[in-house]
C-alpha positions in Angstrom: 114.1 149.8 87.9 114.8 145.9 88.6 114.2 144.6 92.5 115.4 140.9 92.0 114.8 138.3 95.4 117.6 135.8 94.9 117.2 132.6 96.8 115.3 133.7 99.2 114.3 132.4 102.3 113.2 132.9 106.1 113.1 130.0 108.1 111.9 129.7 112.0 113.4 126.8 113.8 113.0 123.6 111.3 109.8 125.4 109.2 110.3 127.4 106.1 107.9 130.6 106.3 109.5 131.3 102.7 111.3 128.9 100.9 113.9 129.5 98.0 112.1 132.8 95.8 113.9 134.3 93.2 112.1 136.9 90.6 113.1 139.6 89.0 110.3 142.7 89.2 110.2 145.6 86.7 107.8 148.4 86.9 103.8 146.8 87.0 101.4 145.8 89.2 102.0 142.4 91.4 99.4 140.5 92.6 100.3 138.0 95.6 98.1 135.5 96.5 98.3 132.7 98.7 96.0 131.5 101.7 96.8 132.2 105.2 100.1 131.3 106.1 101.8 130.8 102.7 104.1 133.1 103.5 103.2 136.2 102.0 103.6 138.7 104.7 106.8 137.3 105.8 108.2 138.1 102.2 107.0 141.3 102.0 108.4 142.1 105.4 111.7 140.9 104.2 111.6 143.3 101.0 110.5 146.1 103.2 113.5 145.2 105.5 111.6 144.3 108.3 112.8 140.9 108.3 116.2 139.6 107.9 116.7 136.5 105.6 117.9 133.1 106.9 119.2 133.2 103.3 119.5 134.4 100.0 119.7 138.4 98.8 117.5 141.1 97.7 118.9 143.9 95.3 117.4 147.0 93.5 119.1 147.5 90.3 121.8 145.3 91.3 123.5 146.7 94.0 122.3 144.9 98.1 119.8 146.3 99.3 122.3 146.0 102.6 124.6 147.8 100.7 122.4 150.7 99.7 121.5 151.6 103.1 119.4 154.6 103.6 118.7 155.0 99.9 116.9 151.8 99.6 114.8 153.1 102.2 114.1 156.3 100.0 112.5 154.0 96.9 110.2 152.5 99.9 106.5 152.7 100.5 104.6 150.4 102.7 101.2 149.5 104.5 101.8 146.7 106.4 98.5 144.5 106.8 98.0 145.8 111.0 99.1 149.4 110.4 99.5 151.4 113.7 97.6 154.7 113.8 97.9 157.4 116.7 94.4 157.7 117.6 94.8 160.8 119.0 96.6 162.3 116.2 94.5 164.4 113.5 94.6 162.8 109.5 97.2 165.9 109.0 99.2 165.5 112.1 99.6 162.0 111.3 100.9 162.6 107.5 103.4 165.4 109.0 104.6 163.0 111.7 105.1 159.8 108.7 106.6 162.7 106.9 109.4 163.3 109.4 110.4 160.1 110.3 110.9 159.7 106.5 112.9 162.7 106.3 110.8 164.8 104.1 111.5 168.6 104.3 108.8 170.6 105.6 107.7 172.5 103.0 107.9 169.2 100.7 105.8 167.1 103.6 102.9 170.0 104.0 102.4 170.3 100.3 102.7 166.0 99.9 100.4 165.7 102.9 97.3 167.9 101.2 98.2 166.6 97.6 97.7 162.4 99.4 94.7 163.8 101.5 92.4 165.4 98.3 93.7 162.2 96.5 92.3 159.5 99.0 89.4 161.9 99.6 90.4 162.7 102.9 90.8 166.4 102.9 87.4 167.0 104.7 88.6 164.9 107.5 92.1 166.5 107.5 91.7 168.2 111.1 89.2 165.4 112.8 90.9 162.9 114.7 91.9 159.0 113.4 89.9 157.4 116.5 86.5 159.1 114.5 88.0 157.3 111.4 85.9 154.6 110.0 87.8 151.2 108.7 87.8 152.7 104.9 89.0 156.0 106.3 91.9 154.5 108.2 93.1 152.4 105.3 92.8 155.1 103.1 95.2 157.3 105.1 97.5 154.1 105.4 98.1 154.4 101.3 98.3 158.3 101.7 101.3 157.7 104.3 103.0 154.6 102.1 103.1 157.3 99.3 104.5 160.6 101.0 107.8 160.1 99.4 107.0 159.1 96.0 108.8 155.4 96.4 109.1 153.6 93.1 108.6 150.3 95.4 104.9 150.3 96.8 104.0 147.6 99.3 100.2 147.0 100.0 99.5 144.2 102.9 96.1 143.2 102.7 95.1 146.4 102.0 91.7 145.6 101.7 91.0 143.8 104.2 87.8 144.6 106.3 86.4 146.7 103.7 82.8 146.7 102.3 82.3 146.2 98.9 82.0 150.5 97.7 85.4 151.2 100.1 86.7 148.1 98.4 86.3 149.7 94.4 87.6 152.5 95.9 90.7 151.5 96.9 91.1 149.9 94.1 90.8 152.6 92.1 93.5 154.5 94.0 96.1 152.0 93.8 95.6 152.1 89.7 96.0 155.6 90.1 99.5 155.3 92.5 100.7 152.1 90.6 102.0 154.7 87.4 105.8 153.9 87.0 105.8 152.0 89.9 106.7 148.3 91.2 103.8 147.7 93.0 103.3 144.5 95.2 99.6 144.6 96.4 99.1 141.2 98.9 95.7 139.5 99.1 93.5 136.4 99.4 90.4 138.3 98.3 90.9 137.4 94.6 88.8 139.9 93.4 90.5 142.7 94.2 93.5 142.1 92.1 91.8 140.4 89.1 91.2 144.3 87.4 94.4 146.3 88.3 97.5 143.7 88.4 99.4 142.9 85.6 101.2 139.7 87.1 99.8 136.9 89.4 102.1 135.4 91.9 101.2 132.9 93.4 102.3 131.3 97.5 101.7 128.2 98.9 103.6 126.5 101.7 106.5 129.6 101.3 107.1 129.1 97.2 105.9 130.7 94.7 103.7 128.1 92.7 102.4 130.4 89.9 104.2 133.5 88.3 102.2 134.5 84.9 100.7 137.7 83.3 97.1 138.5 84.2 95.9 137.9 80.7 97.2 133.9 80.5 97.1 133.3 84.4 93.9 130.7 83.9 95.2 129.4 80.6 96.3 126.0 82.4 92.7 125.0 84.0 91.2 126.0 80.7 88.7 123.2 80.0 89.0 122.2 83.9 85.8 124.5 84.7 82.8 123.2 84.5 78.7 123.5 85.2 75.5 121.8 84.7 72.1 122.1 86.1 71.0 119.0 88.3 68.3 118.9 91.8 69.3 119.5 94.9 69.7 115.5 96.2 72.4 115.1 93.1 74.2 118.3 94.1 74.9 117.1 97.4 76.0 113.7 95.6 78.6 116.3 93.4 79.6 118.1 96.8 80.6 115.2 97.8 82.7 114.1 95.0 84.2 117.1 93.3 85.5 120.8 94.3 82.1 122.5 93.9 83.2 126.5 93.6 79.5 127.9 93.6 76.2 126.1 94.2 73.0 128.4 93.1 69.4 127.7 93.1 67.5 128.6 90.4 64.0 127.5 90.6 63.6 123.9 90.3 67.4 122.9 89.8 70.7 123.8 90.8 73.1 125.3 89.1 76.4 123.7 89.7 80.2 125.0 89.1 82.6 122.7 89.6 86.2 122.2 89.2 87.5 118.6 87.4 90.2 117.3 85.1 87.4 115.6 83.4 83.4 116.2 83.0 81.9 115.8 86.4 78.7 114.4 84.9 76.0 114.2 81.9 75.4 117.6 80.5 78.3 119.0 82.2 79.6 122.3 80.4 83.1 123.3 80.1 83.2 127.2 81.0 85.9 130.0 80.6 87.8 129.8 84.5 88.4 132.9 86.0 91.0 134.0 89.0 88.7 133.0 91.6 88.4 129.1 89.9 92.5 129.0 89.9 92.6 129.9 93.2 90.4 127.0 94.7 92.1 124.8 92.3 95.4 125.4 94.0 93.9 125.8 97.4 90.4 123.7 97.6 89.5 124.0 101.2 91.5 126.0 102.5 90.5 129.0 100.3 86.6 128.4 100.7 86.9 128.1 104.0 88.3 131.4 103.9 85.7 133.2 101.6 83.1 132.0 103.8 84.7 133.6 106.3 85.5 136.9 104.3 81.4 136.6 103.3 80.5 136.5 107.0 82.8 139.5 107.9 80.8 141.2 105.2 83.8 141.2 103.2 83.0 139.9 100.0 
């Protein structure tokens, strides 16, 4: 199973959304990060076929998506980041209606639909309406719908998105168990939720793909670019100031300080092992804390 984007791009007026991609995906788990607005919903929505390129081509196995048709459709699952629920509609009735409109038998869709439901932990709730659904509930029935055909392409949009912390492992935890033999592209700026499951970071910013490495080397290139040292609290605004501070923690008397640098940011500095979360703000600085702090006050993170 090889879907390869070729050139592609999406481009609204004079602004690139996304801007030349090509990569080749195999069976594994994707992990697509990128701040707001760096395009990664508009690619997805172009692999879905959603969205029409301004240029370049998508295949699977290589044959045009535009030239498969249908049966492209068939390898398809996908939660799109606002997924539309039918509030009125029961957890069942909803998975039989998804069922239809992808074609499933009958027989096939019942037996799917309570196979999905006892898998997302849902099959209490079958018969209660969506409207009585909590946020975790809802999303959990949006991956129980994206899977009702078995696709071999799984597309996860923010799939975590206004989740507390237990829903959060949780879903995490069922996308491991869905990814099997898949091609699974899971979409996020919450960095912690793809740092245990993916096996590939990609990376977006500004429509391009900036970063595409396996999990296990990802943060090899900021190694010795991670830093902390203690220091009191009128020197820590000084370092605020001056450098990408990634987490400031008080700790009785002093501060504990870490901080992103090409060099040491200071005496008795100490260079640490980065994590996803440090390559992420050292791509995206601002940008990305101003988002987590406002993933923290949604009670997000």
């Amino acid at each position: 199973m090889k879907l390869q984007l070729q050139n592609l791009s999406k481009r609204y007026g004079e602004k690139y959304a996304v801007n030349d991609v090509s990569i080749c995906l195999t069976p594994g788990v994707y992990g697509l990060l990128g701040s707001n607005g760096a395009g990664k919903t508009t690619l997805m929505k172009m692999i879905c076929g959603v969205l029409e390129p301004t240029s370049g081509r998508i295949s699977l196995n290589g044959e045009r998506i535009e030239a498969l048709g249908e049966k492209y459709y068939e390898h398809l699952g996908y939660m799109p980041q606002d997924f539309g629920f039918y509030p009125d509609f029961t957890a069942r009735e909803f998975m039989l209606y998804i069922a239809a409109v992808k074609g499933l038998d009958k027989n096939k869709a019942k037996k799917r639909t309570d196979e999905l439901l006892h898998m997302v932990n849902l099959s209490d709730v079958a018969e209660k309406k969506i409207r009585s659904f909590s946020g975790g509930m809802k999303q959990r029935l949006g991956i129980a719908q994206a899977e009702l055909n078995a696709p071999s392409i799984l597309i996860l949009d923010e799939p975590t998105a206004g989740l507390d912390p237990k829903e959060r492992v949780r879903f995490r935890n069922l996308i491991s168990d869905f990814a099997k033999e898949k091609i699974v592209i899971l979409s996020t700026h919450i960095v912690s939720d793809v740092s245990y499951i993916v096996d590939t970071i990609l990376m977006m910013k500004d429509g391009r793909f900036i970063l595409q490495e396996p999990m296990a080397t990802v943060t090899d290139g900021i190694e010795g670019k991670v830093w902390e040292l203690f220091t009191d609290q009128r020197a820590a605004e000084e370092y605020s100031r001056r450098f990408a501070v990634i987490s400031l923690h008080h700790e009785r008397d002093s501060v504990r300080l870490r901080i992103i640098s090409d060099t040491a940011p200071g005496a008795g500095a100490k260079a640490v092992r980065p994590g996803l979360e440090d390559l992420f703000l050292y791509y995206f600085g601002e940008d990305a804390q101003m988002e987590r702090s406002e993933n923290e006050n949604a009670g997000q993170v």
